[in-house]
C-alpha positions in Angstrom: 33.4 86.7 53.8 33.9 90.1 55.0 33.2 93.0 53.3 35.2 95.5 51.2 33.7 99.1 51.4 34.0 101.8 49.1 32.4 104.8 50.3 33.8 107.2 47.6 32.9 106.9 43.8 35.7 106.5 41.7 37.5 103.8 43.9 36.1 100.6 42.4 39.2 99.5 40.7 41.2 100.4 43.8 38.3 98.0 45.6 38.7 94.9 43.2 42.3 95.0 43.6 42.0 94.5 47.3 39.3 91.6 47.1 41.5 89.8 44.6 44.2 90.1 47.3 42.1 89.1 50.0 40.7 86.1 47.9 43.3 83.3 48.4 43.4 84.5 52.3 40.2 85.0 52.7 39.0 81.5 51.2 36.6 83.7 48.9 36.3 87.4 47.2 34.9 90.0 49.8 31.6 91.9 47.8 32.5 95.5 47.4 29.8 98.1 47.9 29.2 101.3 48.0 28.0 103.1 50.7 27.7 103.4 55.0 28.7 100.7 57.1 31.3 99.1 58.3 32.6 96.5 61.4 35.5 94.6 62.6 35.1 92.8 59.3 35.0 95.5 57.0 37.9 97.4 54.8 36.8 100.6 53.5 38.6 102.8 51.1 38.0 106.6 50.9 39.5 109.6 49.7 40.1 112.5 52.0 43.0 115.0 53.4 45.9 112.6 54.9 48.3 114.2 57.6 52.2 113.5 56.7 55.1 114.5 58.9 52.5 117.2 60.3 51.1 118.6 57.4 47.8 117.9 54.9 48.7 116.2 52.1 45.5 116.6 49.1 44.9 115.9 45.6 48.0 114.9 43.7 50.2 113.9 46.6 49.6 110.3 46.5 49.9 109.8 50.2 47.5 107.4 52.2 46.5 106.3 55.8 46.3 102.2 57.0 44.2 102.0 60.0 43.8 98.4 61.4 42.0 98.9 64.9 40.1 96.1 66.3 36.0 96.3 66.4 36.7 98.9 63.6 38.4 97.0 60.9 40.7 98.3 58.2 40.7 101.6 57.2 42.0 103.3 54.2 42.1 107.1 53.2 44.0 108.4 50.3 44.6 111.9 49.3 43.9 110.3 45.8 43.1 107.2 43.9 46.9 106.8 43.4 47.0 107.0 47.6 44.2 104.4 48.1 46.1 102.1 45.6 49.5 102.2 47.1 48.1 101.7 50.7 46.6 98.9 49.5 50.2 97.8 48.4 51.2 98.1 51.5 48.3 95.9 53.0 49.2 93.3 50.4 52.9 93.2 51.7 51.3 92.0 55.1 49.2 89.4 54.0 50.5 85.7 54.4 52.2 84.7 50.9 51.2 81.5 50.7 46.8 82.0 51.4 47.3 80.8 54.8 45.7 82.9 57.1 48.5 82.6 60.6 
């Protein structure tokens, strides 16, 4: 299964939540890791400045950045933990209800 990357400590809860997601799509949990990496196959979650409406959003703002580009895989940056978790949300709201992958 592919893999879900953390590349920040502190975003392992963020991380399980999106391999329980991923599960019934998936077929299986994705392993989350920490560390380098990544792929077409690979979500990673990080924590970083995020650019809304043309300005930098930090700590505190709960705002967040999906990235889905092919070769590259899904990307996620939060300005916090409560960024990464709602982007994640989001991602969620996109999967196929039922575990069927279309």
């Amino acid at each position: 299964p592919p893999l879900v990357e953390v590349r920040v400590a502190g975003l392992g809860p963020e991380a399980a939540h999106l391999a329980a997601a991923l599960e019934p799509v998936l077929g299986a949990a994705p392993t989350a890791v920490e560390g380098g990496g990544g792929g077409a196959t690979t979500f990673a979650l990080r924590l970083g400045e995020v650019e809304v409406a043309g300005e930098a959003r930090g700590p505190g703002a709960e705002a967040y950045r999906l990235a889905v580009e092919p070769g590259a895989g899904v990307a996620i940056t939060g300005s916090d933990a409560a960024g990464v978790f709602y982007a994640v949300q989001s991602l969620r709201a996109l999967l196929p209800l039922d575990g069927d992958a279309p």
